[in-house]
Structure formats: C-alpha cells, structure tokens
TIRO-2110 file (N, C-alpha, C; in Angstrom, 1 decimal):
// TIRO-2110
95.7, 68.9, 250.3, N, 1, A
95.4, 69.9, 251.3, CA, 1, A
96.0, 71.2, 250.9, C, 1, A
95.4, 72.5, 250.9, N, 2, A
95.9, 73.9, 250.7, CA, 2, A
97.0, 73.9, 251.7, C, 2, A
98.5, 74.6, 251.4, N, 3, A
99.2, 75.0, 252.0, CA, 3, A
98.8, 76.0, 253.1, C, 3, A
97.4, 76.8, 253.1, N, 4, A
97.2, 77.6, 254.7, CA, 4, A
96.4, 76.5, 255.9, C, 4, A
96.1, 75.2, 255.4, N, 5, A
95.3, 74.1, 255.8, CA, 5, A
96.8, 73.2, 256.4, C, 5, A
97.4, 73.2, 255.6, N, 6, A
98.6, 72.1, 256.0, CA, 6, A
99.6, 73.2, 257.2, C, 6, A
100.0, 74.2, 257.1, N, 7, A
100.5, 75.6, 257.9, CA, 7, A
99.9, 75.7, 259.0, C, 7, A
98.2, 75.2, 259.1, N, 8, A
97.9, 75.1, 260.4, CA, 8, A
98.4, 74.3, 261.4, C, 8, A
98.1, 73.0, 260.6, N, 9, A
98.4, 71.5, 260.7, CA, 9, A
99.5, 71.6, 261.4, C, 9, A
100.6, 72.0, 261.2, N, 10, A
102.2, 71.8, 261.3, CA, 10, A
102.6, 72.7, 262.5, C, 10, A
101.7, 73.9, 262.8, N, 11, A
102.1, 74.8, 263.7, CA, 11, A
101.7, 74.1, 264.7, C, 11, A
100.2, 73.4, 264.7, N, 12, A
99.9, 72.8, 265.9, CA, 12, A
100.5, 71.5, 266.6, C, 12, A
101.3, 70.9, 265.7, N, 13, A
102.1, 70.2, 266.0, CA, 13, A
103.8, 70.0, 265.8, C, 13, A
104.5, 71.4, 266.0, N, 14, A
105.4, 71.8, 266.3, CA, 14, A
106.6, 70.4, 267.1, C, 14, A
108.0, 70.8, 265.9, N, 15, A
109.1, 69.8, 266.7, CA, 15, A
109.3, 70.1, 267.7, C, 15, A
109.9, 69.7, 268.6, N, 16, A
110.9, 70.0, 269.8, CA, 16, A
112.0, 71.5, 269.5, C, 16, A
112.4, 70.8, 268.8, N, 17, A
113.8, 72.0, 268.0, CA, 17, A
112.5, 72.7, 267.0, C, 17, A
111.7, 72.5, 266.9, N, 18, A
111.2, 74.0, 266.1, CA, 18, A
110.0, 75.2, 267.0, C, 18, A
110.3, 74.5, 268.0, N, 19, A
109.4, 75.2, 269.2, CA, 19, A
110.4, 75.8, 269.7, C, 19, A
111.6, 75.4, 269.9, N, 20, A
112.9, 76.1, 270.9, CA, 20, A
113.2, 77.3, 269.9, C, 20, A
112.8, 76.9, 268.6, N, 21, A
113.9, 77.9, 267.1, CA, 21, A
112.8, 79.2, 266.9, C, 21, A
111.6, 79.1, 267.6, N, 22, A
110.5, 80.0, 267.6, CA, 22, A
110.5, 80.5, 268.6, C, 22, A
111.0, 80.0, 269.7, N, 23, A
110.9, 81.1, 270.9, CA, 23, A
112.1, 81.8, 270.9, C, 23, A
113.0, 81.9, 270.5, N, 24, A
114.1, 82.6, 270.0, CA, 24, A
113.7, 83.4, 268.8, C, 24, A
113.2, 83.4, 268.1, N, 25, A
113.1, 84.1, 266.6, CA, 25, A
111.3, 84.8, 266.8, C, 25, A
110.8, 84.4, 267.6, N, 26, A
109.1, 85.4, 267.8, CA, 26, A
109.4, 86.1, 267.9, C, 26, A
108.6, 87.5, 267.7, N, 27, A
108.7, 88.7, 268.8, CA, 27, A
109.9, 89.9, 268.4, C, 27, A
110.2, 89.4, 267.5, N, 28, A
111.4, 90.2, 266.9, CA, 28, A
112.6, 89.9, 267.9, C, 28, A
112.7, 88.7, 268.5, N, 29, A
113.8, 88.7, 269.2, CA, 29, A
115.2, 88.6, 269.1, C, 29, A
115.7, 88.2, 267.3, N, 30, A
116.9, 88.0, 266.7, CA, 30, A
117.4, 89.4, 266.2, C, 30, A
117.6, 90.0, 266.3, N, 31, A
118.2, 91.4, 265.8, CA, 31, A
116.7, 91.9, 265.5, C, 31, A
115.8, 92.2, 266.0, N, 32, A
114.7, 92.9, 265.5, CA, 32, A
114.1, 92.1, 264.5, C, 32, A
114.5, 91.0, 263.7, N, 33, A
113.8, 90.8, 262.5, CA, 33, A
112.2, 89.9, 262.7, C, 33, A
111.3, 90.3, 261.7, N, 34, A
110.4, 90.0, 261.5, CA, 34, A
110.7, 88.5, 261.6, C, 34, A
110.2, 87.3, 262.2, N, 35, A
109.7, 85.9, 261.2, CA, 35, A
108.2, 85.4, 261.6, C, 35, A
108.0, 84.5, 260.8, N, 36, A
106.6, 84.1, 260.7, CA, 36, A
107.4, 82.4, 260.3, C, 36, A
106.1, 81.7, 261.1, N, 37, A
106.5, 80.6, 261.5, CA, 37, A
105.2, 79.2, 260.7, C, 37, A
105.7, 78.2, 260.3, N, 38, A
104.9, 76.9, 259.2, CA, 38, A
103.9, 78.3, 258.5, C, 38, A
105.0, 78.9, 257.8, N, 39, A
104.2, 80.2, 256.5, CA, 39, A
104.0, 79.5, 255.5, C, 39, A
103.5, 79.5, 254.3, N, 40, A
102.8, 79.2, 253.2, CA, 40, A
103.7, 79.8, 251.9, C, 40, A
104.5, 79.4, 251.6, N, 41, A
105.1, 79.9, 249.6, CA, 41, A
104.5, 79.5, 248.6, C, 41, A
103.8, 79.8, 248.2, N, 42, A
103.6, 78.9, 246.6, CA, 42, A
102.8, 77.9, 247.1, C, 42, A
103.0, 76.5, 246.8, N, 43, A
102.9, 75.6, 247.0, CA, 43, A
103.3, 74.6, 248.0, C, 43, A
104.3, 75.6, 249.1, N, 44, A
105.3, 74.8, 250.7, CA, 44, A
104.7, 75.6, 251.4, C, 44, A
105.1, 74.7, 252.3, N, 45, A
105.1, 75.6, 253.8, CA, 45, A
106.6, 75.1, 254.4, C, 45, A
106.7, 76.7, 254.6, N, 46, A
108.3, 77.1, 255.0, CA, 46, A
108.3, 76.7, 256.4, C, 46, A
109.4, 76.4, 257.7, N, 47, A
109.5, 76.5, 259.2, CA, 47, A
109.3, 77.9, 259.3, C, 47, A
110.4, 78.5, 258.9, N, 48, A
110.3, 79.9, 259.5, CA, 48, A
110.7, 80.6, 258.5, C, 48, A
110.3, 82.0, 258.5, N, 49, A
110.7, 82.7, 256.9, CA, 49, A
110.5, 84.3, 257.6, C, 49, A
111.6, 84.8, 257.0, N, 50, A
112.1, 86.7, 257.2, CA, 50, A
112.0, 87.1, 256.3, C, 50, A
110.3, 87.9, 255.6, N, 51, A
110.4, 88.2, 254.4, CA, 51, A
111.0, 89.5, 254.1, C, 51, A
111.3, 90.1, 255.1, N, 52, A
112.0, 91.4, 254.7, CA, 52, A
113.4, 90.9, 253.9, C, 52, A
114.4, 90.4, 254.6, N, 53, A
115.2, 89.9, 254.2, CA, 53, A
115.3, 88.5, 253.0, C, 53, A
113.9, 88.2, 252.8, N, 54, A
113.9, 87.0, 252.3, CA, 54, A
114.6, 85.8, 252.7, C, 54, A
114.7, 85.1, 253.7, N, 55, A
115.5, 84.1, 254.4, CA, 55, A
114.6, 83.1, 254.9, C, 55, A
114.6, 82.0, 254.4, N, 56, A
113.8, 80.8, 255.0, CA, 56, A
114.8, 79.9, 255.7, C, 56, A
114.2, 79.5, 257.0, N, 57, A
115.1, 78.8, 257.8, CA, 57, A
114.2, 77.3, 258.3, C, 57, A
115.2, 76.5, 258.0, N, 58, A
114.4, 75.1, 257.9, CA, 58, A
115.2, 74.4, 259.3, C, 58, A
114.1, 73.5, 259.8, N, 59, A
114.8, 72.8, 260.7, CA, 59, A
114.1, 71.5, 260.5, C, 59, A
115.6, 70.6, 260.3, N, 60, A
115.3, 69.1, 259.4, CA, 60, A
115.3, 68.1, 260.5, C, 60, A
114.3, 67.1, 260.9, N, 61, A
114.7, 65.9, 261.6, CA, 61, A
115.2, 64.9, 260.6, C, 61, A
114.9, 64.0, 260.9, N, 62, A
115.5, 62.6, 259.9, CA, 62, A
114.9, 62.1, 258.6, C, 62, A
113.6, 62.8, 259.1, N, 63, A
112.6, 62.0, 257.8, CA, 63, A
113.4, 63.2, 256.3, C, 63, A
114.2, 63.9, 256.4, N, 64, A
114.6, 64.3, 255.7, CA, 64, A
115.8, 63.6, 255.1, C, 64, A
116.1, 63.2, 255.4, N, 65, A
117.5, 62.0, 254.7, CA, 65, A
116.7, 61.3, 253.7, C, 65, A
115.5, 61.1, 253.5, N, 66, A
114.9, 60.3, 252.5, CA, 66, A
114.4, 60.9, 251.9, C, 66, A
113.9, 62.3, 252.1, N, 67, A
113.5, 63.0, 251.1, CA, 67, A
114.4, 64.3, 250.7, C, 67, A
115.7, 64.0, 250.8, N, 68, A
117.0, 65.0, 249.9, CA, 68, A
116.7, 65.8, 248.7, C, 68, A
116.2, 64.4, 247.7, N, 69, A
115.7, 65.0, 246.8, CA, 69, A
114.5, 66.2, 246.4, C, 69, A
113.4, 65.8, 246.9, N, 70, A
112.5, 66.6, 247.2, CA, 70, A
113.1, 68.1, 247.7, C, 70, A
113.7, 67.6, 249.1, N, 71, A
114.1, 69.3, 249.4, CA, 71, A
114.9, 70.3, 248.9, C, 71, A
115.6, 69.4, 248.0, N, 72, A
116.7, 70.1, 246.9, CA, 72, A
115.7, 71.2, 246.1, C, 72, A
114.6, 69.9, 245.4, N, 73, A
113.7, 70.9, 244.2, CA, 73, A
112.8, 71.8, 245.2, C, 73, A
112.7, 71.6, 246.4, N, 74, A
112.0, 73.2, 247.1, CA, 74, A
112.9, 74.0, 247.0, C, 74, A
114.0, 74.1, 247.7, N, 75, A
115.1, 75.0, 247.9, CA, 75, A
115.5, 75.4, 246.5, C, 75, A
115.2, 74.7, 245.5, N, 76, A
115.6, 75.8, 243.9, CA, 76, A
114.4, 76.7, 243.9, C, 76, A
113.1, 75.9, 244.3, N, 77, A
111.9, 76.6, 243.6, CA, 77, A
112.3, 77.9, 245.0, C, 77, A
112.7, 77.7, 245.7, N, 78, A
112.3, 78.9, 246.3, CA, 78, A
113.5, 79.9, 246.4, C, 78, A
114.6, 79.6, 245.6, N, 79, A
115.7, 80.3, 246.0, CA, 79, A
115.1, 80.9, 244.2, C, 79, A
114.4, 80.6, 243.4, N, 80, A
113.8, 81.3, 242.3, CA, 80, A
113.4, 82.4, 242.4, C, 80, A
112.2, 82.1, 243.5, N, 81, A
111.2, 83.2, 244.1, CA, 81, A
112.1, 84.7, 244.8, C, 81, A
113.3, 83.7, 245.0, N, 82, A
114.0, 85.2, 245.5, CA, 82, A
114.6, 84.7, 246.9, C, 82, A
114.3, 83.8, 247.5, N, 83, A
114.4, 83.1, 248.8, CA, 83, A
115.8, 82.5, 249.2, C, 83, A
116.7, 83.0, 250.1, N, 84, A
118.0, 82.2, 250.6, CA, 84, A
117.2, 80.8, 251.4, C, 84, A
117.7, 80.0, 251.6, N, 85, A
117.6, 78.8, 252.4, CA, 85, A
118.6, 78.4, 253.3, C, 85, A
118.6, 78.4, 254.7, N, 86, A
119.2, 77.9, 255.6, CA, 86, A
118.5, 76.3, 256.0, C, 86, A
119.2, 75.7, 255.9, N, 87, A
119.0, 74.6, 257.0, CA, 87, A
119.7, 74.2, 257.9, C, 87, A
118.8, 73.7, 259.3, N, 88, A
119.3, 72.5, 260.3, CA, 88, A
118.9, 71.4, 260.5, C, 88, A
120.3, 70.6, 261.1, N, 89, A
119.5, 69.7, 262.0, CA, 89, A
118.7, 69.9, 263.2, C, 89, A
117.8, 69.0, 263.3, N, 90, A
117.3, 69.4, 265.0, CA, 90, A
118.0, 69.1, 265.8, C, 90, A
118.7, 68.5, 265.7, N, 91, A
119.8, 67.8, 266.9, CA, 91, A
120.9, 69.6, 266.9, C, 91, A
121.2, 70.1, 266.0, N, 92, A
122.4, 71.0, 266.1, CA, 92, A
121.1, 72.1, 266.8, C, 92, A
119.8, 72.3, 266.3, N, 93, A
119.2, 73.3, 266.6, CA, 93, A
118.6, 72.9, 268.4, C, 93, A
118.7, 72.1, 269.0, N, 94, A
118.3, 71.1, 270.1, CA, 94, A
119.8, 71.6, 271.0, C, 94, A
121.0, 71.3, 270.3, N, 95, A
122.1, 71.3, 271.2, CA, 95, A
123.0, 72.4, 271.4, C, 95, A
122.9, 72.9, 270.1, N, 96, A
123.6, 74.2, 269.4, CA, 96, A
122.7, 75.3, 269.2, C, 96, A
122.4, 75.7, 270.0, N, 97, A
120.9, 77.0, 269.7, CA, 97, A
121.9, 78.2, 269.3, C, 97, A
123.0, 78.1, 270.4, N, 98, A
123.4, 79.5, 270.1, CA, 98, A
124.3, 79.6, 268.9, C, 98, A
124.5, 79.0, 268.5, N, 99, A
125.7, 78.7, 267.2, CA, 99, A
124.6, 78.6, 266.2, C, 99, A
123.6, 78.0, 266.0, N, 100, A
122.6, 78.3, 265.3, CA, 100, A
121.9, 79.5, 265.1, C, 100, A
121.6, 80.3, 266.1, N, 101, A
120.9, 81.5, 266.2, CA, 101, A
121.8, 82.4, 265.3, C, 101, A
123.5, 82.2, 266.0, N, 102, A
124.5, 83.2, 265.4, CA, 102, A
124.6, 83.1, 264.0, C, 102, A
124.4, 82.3, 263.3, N, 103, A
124.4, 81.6, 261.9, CA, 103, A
123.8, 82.2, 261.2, C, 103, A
122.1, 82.3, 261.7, N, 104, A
120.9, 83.2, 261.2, CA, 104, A
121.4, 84.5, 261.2, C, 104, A
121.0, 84.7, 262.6, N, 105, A
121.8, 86.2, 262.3, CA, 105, A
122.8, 86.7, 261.2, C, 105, A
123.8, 86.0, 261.1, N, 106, A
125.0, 86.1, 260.1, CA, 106, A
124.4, 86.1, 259.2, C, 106, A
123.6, 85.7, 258.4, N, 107, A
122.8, 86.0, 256.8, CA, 107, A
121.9, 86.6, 257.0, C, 107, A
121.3, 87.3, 257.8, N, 108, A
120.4, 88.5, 258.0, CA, 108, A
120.9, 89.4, 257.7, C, 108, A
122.2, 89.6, 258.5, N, 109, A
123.0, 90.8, 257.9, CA, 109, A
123.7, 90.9, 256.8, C, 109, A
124.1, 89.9, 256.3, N, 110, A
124.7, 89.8, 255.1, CA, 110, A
124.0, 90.5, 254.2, C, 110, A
124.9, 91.2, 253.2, N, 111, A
123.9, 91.6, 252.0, CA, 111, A
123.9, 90.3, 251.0, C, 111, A
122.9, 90.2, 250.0, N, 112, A
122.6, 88.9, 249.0, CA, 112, A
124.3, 89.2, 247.8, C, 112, A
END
C-alpha cells in the first residue's frame, strides 16, 4: 500500500491518545507551530510531524514493544533525512498531556 493510501487509512482510524495529541497540536495550537498529522516520509507514515522545525512526534501503544527493532531503523532512517524523533507512550500521552505537550514544546524551541 502507498504511504498517502496507508496515511489515509490511519487518520481515519486514529488512537485515543493520538486524537487527544491532535487536538492540542491542530491549528497551530502549541506555540504557533505548524503540524500535520499520519503524514507520509519516504516510505513511513509519521503521527505527527513539524516540518519547519523538522520534529516527528510518535505516539506508541503496545504493539510497539514488539516491534523496537523496526522503530529503531525508522527513527535512523529519519533522523538521516534530517528529522528529530520524539516518542510516547499512549498511556503518558492519555494521562500526562500536559508534561507531554511541555516536552514537545521544549524541542521546538530548542536549537538542533
């Protein structure tokens, strides 16, 4: 399946914690920054990604404990392209919004 075919796929069926991490981050609601939400890189599709700043922000449920490996070799291939990577859990992004939100923010501003 094309990455803008699977990007559909995923937006329409949105986590819990990645529906809550989108209504906070739409609209330019985090310090103004742009994000765009199950976007397309390469060959992934990112959660959420600030291309001004180049920052992809992941939010992991469980099925990721099994695939570590796999997300390791995205997160090189995309920290190649130029891409920081943040990740969550959904449970910290579900319970901890605001300590999460703060987090993002805090590498937005950061310089690289």
């Amino acid at each position: 399946m094309k990455p803008t075919s699977t990007a559909r796929k995923l937006r329409n069926n949105s986590t819990d914690a990645e529906m809550k991490l989108w209504s906070a981050l739409k609209n330019r609601k985090l310090g103004r920054f742009k994000f765009r939400r199950q976007a397309p890189i390469g060959k992934y599709v990112v959660d959420f990604v600030c291309h001004e700043k180049s920052l992809v922000v992941e939010a992991d449920g469980g099925q990721h404990m099994e695939k570590s490996d796999a997300d390791a070799q995205r997160t090189r291939w995309l920290q190649l392209q130029g891409f920081r990577v943040i990740r969550f859990w959904n449970n910290q992004v579900l319970k901890e919004t605001d300590a999460v939100l703060e987090e993002i923010l805090r590498v937005l501003t950061r310089e690289k």
